[in-house]
N, C-alpha and C positions, 0 to 999 in steps of 0.2 A: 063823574066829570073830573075831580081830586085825582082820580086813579091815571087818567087819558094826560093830565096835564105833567103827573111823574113820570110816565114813559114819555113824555115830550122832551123831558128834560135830563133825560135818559141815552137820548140822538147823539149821534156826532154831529158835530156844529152845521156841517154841511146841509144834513136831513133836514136839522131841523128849523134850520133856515129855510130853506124850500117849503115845510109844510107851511111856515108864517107866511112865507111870499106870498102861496095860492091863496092862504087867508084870505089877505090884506085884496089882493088881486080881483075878488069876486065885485068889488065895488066902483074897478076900473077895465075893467075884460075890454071897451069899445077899441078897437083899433088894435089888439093886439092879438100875437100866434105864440106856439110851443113847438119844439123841436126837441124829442129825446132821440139823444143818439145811444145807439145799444151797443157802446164799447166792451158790456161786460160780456157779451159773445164773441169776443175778440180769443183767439188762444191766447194764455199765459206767458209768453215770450214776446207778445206784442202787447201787452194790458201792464206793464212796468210804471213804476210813479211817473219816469222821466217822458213814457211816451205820453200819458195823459195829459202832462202838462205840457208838451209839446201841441198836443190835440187841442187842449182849450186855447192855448196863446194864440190860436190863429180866427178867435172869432174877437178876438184884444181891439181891433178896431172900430167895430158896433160898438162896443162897451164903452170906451172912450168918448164916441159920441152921443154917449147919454141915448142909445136906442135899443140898448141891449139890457138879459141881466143874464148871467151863467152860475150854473151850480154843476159842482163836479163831484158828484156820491161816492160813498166807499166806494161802493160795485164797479164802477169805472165809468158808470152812464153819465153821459152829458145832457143836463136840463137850459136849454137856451131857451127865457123868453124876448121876444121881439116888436117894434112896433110895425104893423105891415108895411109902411112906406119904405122899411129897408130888406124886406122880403128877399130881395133878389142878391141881396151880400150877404143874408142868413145863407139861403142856395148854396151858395158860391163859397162860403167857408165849408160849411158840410162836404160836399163836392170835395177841395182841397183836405179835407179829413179823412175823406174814403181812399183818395189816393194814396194819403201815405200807409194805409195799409190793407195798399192792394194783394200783397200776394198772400194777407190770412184767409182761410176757408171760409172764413164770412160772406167776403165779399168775391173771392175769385167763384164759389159755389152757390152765386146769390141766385141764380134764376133755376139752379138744377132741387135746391135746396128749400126754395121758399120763403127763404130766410128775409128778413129786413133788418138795414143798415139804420135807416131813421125813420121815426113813428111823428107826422106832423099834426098839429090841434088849433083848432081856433077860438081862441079863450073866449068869444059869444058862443057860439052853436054847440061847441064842444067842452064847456067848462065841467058838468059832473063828470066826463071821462077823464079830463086833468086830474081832477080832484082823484078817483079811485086809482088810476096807475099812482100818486105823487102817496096816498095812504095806505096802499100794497108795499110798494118802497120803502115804507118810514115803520109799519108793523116788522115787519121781513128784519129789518136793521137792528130793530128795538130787540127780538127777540136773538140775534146773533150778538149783540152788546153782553144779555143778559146768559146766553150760552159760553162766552168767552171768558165772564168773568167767573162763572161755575168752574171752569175748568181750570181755571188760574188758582182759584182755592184751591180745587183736589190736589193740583199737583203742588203748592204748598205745603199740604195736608200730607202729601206721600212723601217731599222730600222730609221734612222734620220728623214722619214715621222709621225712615229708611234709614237716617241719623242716629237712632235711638234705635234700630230695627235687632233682630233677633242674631246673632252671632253665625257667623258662616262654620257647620260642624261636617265631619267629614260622610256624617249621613247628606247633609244637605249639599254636600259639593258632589255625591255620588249622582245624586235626583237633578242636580244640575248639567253633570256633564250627559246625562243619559238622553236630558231633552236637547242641548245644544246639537247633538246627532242627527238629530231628525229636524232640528230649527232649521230654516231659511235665513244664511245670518246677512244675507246680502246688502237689504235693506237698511243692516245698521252700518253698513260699511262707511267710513268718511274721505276725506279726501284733504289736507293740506299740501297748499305751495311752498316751495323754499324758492325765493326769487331775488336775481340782480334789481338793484336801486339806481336809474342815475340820477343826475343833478336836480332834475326837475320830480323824482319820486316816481317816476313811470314804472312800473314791473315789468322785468322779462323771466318768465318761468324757467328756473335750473331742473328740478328735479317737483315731483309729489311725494308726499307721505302718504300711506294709505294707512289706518287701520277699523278696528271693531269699537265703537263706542261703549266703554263701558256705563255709561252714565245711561244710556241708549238700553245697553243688554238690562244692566238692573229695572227701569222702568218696567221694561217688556216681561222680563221673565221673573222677575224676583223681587216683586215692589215690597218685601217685609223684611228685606233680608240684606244686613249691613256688611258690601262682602271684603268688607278693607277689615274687617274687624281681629281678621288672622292672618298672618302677613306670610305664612309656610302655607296655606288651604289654598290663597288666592296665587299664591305664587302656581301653585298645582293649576289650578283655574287656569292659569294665563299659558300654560302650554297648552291648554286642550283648544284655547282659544287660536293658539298657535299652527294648530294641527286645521282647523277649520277656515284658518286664513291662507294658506298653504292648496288648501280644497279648492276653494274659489279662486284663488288666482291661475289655477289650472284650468279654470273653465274662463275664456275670457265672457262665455255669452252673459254670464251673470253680472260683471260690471267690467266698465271700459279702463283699459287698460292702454293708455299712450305715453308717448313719451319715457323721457328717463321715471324710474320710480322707487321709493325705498318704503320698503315695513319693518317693522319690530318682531323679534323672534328671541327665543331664548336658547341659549347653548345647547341646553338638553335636546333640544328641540333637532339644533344642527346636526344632530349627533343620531338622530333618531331615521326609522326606516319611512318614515311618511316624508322627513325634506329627499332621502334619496329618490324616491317615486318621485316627488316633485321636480328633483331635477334631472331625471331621465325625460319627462315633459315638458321643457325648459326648451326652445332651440337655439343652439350658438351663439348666435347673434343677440340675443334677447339677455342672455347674461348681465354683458356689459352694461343692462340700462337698466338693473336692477342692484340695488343698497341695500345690504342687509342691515339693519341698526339695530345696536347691542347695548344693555342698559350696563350702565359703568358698575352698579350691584353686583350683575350678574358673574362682569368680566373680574374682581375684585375678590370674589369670592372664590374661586377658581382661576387662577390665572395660567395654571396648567393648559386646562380643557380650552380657554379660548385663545394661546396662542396654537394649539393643533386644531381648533376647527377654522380659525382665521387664515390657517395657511391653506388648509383646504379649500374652503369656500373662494378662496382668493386664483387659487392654481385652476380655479374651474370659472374664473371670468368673473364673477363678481366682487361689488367694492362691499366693503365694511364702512360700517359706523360707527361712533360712540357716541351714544345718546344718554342727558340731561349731566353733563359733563358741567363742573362749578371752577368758579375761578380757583376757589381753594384748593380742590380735588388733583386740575391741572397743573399746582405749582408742586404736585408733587409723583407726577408720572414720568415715566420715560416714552416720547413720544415716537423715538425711532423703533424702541424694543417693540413697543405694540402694533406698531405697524401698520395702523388704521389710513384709509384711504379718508374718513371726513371726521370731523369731531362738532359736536353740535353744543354749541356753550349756552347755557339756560342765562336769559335776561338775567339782571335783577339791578335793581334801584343803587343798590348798597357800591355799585363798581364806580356810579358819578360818585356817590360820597367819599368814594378810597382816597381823591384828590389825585395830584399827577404822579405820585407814587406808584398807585396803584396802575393807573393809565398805562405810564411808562412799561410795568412789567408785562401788561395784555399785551401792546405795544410790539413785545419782545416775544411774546409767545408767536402773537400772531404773524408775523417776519419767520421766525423759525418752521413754523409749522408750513406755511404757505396760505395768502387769502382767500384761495378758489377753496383749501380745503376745510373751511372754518364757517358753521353756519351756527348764527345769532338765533339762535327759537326761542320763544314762549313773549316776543315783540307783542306788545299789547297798546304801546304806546309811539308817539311820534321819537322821544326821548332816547328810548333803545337805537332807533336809527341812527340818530346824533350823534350817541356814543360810539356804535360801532363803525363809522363813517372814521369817527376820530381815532379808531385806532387801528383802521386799518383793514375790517373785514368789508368783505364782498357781497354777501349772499345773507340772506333775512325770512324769517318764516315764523307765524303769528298772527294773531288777531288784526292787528294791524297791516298786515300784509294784505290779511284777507280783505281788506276796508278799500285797500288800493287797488287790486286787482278787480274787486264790484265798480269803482270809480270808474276806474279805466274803458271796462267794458260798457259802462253805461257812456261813457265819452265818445265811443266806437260807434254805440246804437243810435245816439244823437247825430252824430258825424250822416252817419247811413240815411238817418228822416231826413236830416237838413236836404240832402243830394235829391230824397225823393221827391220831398215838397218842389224844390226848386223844378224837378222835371214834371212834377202835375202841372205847375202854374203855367210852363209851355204848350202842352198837350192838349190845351182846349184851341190853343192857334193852330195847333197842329192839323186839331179835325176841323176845324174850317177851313184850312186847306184841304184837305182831301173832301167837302163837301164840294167845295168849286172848283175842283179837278172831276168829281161826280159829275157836276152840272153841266161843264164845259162837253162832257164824254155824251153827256145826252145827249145836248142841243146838233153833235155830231152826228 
């Protein structure tokens, strides 16, 4: 019993509120139903936090009147219980649930499919079936709690291994680049926006970043092996990686490739017979909406080699970048001699503490350089906006970017329910019109 009552307590609030309810429930069942709705067969692009609680908000007026109770599970199931005198506005919110997502396979394939939208119960005749679906749920949950948190230790366990992990030797970068060959690296590929802010914080997408997750590749392929640990091995590492990003973005079928877009590449790399293949597979048009970006390392270290591959890559349609670019870095570059089409200034904290000294000199920069061509990265916080708002850039990309553009979209998905909801709640007058358009044609 000891053991049942620690996985009770083990639930997220949600569960395990529900298993108390049916508890408690067994000593009052007269007069009442259940209604689970099986949201979690819903696809994944309709099963969102926002739409769930879109879903439940619409049974909000039972509840109100004391006739209702709702529980909304991880899984995305809705457990509504009911007193039967309001049976017919239990109906009737479900109904308006189904509608707003009419076009998922659930429910457009519900009769091809066999499938069910909602499973009804009658808390007298049917309380051991409540009971076993509400204690299948509440096991199921207990054991994915207890899986999630296994997982959370190992990879705990992996990163403070990988920390401490075995030094990257040039046997070990051999054994590496030999399985990245044959790796699928598609999957770790990522994706960041660099996007306009206006007033109100909305994002409009300029350009993507695309690259390989290294945090990604280590997990996958190399969980013992620390590979920043030699900064010439991984530098080697990161052209191969170079050569395999290069690969894939010649195949678009492996990841979607829209819009303007910018990757990370190394000099050597520009220089090499795998970017010329690539850009013989390149067409015309496609150039111009590709960024090359160039880590200031790189370019600094050779400043030969990258104003001859800059002039290349440039005379063949694409823009350059200069990537993790510091305020200090910049106050000592020649911004015409380099010739870069965007320069990408790394956040950091330290530029509000400069005071308007400092300001003023960004200030300066960013006027000279031009706003369009100056992007704020590694924005983690509201603060970075502020800043660069105040001195004058345009364009932003970052954690925080990313926080906005999820907002937005889920503002879009709302906007889209709200329009449906409102066209279900017509559509039942709708078909009672066409029933007495039926009937009239009969009596005809």
């Amino acid at each position: 019993m000891a053991e049942n009552n620690d996985g009770k307590k083990r639930l997220p609030s949600q569960e395990r509120l529900l298993v108390d309810y049916v508890q408690r429930l067994e000593k009052h069942r007269e007069g009442r139903s259940m209604v689970q709705v099986h949201l979690s067969a819903l696809r994944p692009f309709n099963r969102r936090d926002h739409h769930l609680r879109a879903a439940a908000n619409i049974f909000e007026p039972i509840i109100k009147a004391m006739a209702g109770q709702l529980f909304l599970l991880k899984n995305g199931d809705i457990f509504f219980f009911f007193k039967n005198d309001v049976r017919g506005d239990a109906e009737t919110a479900v109904q308006q649930v189904k509608y707003m997502f009419s076009d998922d396979p659930l429910i457009a394939d519900e009769d091809e499919t066999h499938t069910t939208f909602a499973s009804w119960f009658d808390a007298v005749s049917e309380f051991e079936d409540i009971q076993r679906v509400v204690k299948v749920l509440a096991d199921v949950e207990d054991r994915r709690t207890e899986e999630a948190k296994s997982r959370m230790d190992a990879r705990a366990s992996l990163r403070a291994k990988q920390k401490m992990g075995e030094p990257l030797t040039p046997d070990v970068l051999a054994k590496i680049e030999d399985a990245l060959i044959r790796a699928d690296l598609s999957n770790l590929v990522r994706r960041q926006f660099a996007c306009h802010l206006d007033d109100n914080m909305v994002p409009t997408q300029k350009f993507s970043e695309l690259f390989i997750s290294i945090k990604d590749l280590r997990e996958t392929l190399l969980p013992d092996v620390n590979l920043l640990a030699n900064r010439w091995l991984f530098q080697h590492l990161t052209e191969t990686l170079d050569r395999r990003m290069l690969s894939l973005l010649s195949k678009t079928d492996r990841i979607a490739i829209t819009g303007d877009i910018s990757f990370n590449i190394n000099i050597r790399t520009l220089m090499s017979n795998e970017f010329m293949s690539f850009d013989d597979n390149v067409a015309a048009n496609r150039r111009g909406a590709m960024i090359i970006e160039l880590q200031k390392e790189d370019i600094f270290a050779d400043l030969g080699s990258y104003l001859f591959v800059r002039e290349y890559v440039q005379s063949k349609g694409y823009r350059v970048a200069i990537d993790g670019m510091t305020f200090e870095a910049m106050q000592l570059i020649d911004y015409k001699r380099l010739g870069t089409d965007v320069i990408k200034l790394v956040w950091n904290g330290e530029l509000v503490d400069g005071g308007e000294n400092v300001h003023a000199q960004v200030r300066q920069m960013i006027d000279s350089i031009g706003s369009e061509r100056v992007v704020l990265c590694r924005c983690d916080n509201r603060e970075a906006i502020d800043f660069g708002k105040s001195v004058g850039i345009n364009v932003y990309q970052g954690r925080y970017i990313e926080s906005l553009l999820a907002e937005d979209d889920r503002r879009r998905d709302l906007l889209r329910l709200k329009m449906r909801i409102e066209r279900s709640d017509e559509r039942p007058d709708e078909e009672e019109e066409k029933k007495e358009e039926m009937f009239e044609f009969d009596e005809d």
